[in-house]
PATOR-667767 format. One record per atom (N, C-alpha, C, CB): x, z, y. Coordinates in steps of 0.2 Angstrom, whole numbers, plus 5000, padded with zeros to 4 digits. Each point is the difference from the previous one (the first is absolute). Last residue first. Glycine has a CB too. Layout:
% PATOR-667767
XZY;...
***
This chain:
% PATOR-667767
548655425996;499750044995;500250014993;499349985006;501749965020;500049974993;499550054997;501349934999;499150105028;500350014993;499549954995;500450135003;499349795023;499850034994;500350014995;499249965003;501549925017;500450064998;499650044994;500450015012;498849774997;500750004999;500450094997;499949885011;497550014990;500450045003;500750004996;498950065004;498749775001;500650034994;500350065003;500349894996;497849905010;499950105002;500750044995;498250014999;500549715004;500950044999;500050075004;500849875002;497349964997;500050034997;500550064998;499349905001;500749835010;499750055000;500050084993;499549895007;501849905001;500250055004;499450074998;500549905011;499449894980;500850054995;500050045008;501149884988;497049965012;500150034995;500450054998;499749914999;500549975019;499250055003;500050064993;499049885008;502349914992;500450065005;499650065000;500549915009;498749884981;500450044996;500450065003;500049894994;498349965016;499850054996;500650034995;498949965001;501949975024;499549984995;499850034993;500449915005;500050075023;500150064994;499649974995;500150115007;500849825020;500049964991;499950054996;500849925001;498550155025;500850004996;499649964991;501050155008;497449865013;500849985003;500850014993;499350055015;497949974984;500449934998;500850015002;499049925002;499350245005;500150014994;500349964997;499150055000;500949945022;500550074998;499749974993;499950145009;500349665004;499450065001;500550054994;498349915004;502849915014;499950014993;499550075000;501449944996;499449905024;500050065000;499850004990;499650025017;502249794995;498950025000;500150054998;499349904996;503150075011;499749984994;499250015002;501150044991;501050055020;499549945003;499749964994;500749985011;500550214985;499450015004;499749965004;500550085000;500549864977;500150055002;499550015006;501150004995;499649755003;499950034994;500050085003;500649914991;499149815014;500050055001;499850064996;500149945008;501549854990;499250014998;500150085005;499749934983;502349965013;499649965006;499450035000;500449894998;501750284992;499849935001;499449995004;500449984990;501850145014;499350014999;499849944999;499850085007;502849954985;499749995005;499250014999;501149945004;500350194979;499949935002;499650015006;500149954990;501750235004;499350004998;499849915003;499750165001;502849944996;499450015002;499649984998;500450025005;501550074984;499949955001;499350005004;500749984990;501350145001;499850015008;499549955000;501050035006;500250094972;499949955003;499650025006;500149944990;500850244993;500249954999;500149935005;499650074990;499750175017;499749944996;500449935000;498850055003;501450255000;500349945002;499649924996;501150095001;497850205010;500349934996;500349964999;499550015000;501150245008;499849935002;500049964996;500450015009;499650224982;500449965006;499749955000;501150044998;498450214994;499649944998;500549985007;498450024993;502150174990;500250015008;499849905000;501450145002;497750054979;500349955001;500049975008;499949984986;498650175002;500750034999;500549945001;499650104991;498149885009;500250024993;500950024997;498949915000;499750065020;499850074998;500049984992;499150045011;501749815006;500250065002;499850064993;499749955014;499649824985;500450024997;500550075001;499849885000;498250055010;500150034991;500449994998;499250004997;500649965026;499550074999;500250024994;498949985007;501649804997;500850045004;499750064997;500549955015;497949884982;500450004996;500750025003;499349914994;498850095020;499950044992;500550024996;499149964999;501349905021;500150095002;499750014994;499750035013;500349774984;500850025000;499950065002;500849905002;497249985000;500250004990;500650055003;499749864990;499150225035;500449924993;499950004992;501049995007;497050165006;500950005003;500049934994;500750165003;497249885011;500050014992;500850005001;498949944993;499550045025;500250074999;500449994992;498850065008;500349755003;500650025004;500150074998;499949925009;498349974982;500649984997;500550045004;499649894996;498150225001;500449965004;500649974997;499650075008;499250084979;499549955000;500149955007;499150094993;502850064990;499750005007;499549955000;501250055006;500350014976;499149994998;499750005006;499950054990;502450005011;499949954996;499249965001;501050074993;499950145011;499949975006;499849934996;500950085009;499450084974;499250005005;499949985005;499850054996;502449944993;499649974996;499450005003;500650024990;500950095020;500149935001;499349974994;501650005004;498950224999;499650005003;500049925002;500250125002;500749964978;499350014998;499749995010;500150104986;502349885009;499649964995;499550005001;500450024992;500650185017;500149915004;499649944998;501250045001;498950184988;499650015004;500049915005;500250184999;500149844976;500550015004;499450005006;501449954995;497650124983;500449925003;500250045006;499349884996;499550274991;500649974997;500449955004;499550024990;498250075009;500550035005;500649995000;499450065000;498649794995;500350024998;500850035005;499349924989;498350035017;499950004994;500550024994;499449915006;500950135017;499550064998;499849974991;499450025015;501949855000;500550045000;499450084995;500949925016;498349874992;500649994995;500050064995;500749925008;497350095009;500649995001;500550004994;499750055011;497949824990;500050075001;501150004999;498250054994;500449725014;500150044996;500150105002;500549864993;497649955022;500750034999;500350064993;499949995013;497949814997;500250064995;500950005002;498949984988;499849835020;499750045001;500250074998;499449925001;501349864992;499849995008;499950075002;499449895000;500950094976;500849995003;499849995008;500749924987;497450114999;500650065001;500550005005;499850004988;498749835011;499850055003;500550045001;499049974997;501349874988;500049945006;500050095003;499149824999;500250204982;500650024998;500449975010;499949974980;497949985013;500150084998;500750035002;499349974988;500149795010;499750045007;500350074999;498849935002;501649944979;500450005006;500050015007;500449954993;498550194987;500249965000;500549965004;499250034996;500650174995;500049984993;499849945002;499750104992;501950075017;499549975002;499949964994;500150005013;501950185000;499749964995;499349985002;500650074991;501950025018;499349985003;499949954993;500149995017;502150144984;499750025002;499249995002;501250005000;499850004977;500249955004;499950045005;499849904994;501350244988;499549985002;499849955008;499950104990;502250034999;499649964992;499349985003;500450084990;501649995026;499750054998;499249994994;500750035015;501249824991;500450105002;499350034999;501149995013;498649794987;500550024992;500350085003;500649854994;497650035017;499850004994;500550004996;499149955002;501250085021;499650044997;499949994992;499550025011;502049824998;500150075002;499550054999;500849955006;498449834997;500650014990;500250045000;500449934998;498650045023;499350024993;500650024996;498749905001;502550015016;499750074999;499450014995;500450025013;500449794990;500850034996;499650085000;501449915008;497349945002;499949974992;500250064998;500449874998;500050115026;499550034998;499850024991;499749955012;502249884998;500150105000;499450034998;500850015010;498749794994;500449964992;500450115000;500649775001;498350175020;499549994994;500450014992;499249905009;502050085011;499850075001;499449994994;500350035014;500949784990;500350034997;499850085001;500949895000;497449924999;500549995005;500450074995;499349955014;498349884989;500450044996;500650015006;499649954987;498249985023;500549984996;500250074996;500349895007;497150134997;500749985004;500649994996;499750055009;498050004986;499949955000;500849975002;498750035002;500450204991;499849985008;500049925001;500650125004;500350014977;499549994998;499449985008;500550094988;502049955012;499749914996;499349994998;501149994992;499950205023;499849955005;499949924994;500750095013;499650164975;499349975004;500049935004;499950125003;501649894975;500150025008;499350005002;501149965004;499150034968;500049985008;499950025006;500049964995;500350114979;500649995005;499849985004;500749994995;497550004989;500250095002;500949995004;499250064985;499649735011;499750055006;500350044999;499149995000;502449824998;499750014997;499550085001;500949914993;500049845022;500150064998;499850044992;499749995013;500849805008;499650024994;500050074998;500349904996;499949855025;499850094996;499850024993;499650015011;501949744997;499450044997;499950085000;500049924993;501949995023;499949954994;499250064999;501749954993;500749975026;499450024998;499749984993;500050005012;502150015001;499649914995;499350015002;500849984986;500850175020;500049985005;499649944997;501050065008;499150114978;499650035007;500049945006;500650134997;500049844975;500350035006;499649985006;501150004995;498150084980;500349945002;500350035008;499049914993;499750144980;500650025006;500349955005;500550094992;497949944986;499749995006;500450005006;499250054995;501749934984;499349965001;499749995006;499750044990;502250094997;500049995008;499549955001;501250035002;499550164977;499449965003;500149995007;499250054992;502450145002;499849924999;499349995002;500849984990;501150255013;499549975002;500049934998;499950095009;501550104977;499949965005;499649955003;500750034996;500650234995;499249965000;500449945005;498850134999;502350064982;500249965007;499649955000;501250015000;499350134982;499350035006;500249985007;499950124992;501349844985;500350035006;499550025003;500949955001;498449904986;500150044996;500350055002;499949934994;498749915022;500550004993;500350064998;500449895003;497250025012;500550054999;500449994992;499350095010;498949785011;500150014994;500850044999;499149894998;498450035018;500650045001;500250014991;499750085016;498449834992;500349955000;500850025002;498849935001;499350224994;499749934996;500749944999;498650035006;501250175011;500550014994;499849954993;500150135004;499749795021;499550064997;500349994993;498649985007;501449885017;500650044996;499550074997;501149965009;498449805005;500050034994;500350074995;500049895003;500749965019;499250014998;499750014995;499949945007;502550005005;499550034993;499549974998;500350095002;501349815020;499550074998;500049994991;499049995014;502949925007;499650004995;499550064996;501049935000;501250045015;499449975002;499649984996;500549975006;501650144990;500049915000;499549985001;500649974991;499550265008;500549975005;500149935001;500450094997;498050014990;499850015007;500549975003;499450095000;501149924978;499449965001;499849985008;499650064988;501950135004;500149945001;499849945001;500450044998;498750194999;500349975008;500349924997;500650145006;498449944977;499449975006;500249995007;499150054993;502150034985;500049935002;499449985005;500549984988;500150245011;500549945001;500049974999;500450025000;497850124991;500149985009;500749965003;499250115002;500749934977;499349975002;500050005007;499350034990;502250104998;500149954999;499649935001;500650094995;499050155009;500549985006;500249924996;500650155006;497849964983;499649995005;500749985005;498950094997;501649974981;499749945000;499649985007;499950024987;501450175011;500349984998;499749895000;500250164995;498550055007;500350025003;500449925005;500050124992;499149964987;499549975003;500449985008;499050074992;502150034991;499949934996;499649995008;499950024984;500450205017;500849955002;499849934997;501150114997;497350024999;499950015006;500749985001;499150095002;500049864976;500250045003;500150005008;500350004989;498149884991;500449985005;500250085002;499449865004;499850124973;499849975004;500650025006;498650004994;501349934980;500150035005;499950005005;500450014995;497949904989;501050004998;499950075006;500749824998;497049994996;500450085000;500749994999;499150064995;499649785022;500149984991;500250115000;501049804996;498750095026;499649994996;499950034993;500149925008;501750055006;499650055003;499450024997;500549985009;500849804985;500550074999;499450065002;501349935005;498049885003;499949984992;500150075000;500449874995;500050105025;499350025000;499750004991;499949945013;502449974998;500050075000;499250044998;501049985010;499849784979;500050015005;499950104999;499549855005;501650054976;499549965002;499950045008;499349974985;502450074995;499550055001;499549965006;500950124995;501149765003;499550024991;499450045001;501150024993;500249815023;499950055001;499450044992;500349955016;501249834997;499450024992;500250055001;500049924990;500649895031;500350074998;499450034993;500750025015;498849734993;500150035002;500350094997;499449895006;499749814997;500450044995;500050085005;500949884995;497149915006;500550065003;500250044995;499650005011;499149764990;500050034999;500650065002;499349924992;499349805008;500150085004;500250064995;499049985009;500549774983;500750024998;499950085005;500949854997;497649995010;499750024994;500550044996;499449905000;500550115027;500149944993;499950034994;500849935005;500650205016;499449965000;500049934993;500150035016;501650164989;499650025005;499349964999;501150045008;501050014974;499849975003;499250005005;500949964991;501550204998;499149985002;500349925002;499350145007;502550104989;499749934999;499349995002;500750004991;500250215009;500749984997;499949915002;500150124988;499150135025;499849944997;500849964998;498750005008;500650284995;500449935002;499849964996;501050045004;497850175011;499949984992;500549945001;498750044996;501850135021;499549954995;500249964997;499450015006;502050185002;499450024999;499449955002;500650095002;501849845001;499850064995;499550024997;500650015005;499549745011;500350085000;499650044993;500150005014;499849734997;500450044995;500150095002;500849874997;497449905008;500250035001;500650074995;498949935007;500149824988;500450015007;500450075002;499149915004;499550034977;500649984999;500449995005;499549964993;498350135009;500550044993;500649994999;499250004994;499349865021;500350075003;500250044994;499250015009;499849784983;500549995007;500450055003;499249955003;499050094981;500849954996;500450005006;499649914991;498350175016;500350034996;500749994997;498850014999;499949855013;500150035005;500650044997;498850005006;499749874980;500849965003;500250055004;499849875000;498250204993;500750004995;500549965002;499350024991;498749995023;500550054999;500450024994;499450025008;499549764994;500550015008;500150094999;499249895011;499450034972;500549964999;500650015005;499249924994;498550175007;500350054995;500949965000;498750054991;499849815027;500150095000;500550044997;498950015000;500149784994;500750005002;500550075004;499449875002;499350074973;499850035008;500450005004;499450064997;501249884982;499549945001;499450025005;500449964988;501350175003;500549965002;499649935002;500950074991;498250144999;500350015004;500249945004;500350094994;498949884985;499650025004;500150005008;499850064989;501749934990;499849945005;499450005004;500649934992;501050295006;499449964995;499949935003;499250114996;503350015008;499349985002;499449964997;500849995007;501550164989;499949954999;499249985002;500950014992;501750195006;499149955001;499749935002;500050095003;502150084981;499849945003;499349995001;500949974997;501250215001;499450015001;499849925002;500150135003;502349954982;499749985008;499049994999;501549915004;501250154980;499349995002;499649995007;500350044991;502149865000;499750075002;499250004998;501050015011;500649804987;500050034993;499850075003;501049944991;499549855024;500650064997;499850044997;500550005007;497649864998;500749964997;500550044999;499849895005;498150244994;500249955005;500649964995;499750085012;498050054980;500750015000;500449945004;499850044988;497850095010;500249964998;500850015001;499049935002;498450185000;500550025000;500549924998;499550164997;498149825016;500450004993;500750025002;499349904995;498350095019;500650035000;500449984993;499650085008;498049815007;500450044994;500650025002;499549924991;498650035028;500449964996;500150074993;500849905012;497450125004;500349925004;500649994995;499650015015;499050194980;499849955003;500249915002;499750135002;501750054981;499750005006;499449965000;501050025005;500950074975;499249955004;499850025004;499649994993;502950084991;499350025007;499649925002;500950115008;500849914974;500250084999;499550025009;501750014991;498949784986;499450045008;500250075000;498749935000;503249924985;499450055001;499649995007;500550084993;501549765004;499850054995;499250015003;501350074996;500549715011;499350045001;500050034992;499149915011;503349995002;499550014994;499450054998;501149964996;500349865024;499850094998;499349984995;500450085014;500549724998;500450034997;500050075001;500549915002;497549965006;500449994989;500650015000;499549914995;499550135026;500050034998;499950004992;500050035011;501549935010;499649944996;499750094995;501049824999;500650225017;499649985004;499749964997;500550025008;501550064986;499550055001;499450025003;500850014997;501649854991;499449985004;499350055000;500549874997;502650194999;499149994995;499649975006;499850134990;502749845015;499550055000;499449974997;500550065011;
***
């Protein structure tokens, strides 16, 4: 078997994305596919911070296997050689796509891409494990309109404990509170994503991240079901329990992702996951609620490039073509 863990054995093409903390080059693996390769600025790699969540990243892309994320092919996690193979997706994340003109999303598309997002976040949950991220920035869709959640940078398991992060226009009140993450936060994401593709617009805007800190504390959206009468009535009451400002009021990823597959006409069965693997034992440090209290505006990592590509996104998926 090709060695898919160096990364001079894949032949670097084009930039096809620039981040803050690394490049993307479209390349070619040793079995002659294409494949998405990132690669860490040495910038990155010479903070131990940016350098520890790319290894996180390689780590979990490569560990975790289901359908609906993104699949890693290769990596090296740490060193000058870091870098991550992974699944090349032409038409570039879901936010590129919604962005650009073409066609726009159909209420079965949207539908569609929302149960495939929220299954991977049961399963995530299942193996004990949070997101913290999930914003169509880093949800991506193939040519079937089959969506798979990546970027695992920030994702870690619950019982290790790990960095609060977030990105604003997706974060839970209790991250903008200072408090851990958790798998009712990474549903809250799921529910913004669910207004902003059933119905083309985000729920809570702000032009800063106090602004935006308030909304999401203080303001409730207006009902789905009114923006677009179209969505399944079920769909549209989960999606706004979702945004519940209590975690314990929000339902599971798997009750969302049962709600839409239902209402795409399909009888939704028990996930099966491949593996049982549990979650590593707690580590030493203390982390989560026995963690020092973290002040709201510091508590989640938002860096300027998140703040950048979340802002501004007012689209509407159903708007006819001119």
């Amino acid at each position: 078997m090709p060695d898919q863990n160096t990364l001079s054995t894949y032949t670097l093409h084009r930039v096809i994305g620039r981040g803050n903390t690394s490049l993307v080059r479209l390349a070619t693996d040793p079995r002659g596919q294409q494949v998405a390769v990132k690669i860490p600025h040495a910038e990155t790699l010479a903070v131990q911070d940016s350098a520890e969540l790319f290894g996180n990243e390689v780590r979990l892309t490569l560990q975790f296997r289901h359908p609906h994320l993104v699949q890693g092919f290769g990596g090296t996690p740490f060193g000058p050689q870091a870098f991550l193979a992974v699944q090349y997706y032409p038409d570039g994340a879901l936010s590129e796509q919604l962005q650009r003109d073409g066609t726009p999303l159909t209420l079965e598309g949207a539908l569609r891409i929302l149960a495939d997002v929220a299954s991977a976040l049961a399963y995530l949950h299942h193996m004990g494990a949070v997101h913290q991220d999930v914003k169509a920035q880093n949800v991506y869709v193939n040519t079937e309109g089959r969506a798979a959640l990546g970027d695992l940078g920030n994702t870690y398991f619950l019982a290790q404990g790990g960095k609060v992060s977030g990105s604003p226009y997706y974060m839970a009140p209790e991250i903008y509170h200072g408090e851990s993450s958790s798998a009712a936060s990474d549903v809250y994401s799921l529910g913004i994503l669910a207004y902003e593709l059933l119905s083309g617009e985000r729920p809570y805007h702000g032009n800063t991240y106090e602004e935006l800190m308030v909304a999401h504390l203080t303001r409730f959206p207006p009902p789905l079901a009114h923006l677009n009468p179209q969505v399944p009535r079920n769909v549209a009451r989960l999606a706004e329990l979702a945004l519940a400002k209590r975690t314990g009021e929000r339902p599971t990823a798997d009750a969302l992702r049962r709600a839409l597959l239902t209402a795409l006409g399909e009888t939704p069965a028990d996930e099966v996951y491949e593996t049982d693997e549990k979650a590593p034992e707690p580590a030493a440090r203390l982390v989560g609620r026995h963690a020092p209290p973290v002040k709201p505006a510091v508590a989640a990592a938002v860096t300027p490039e998140a703040a950048r590509e979340d802002g501004g996104s007012r689209w509407n998926p159903f708007k006819r073509r001119k």
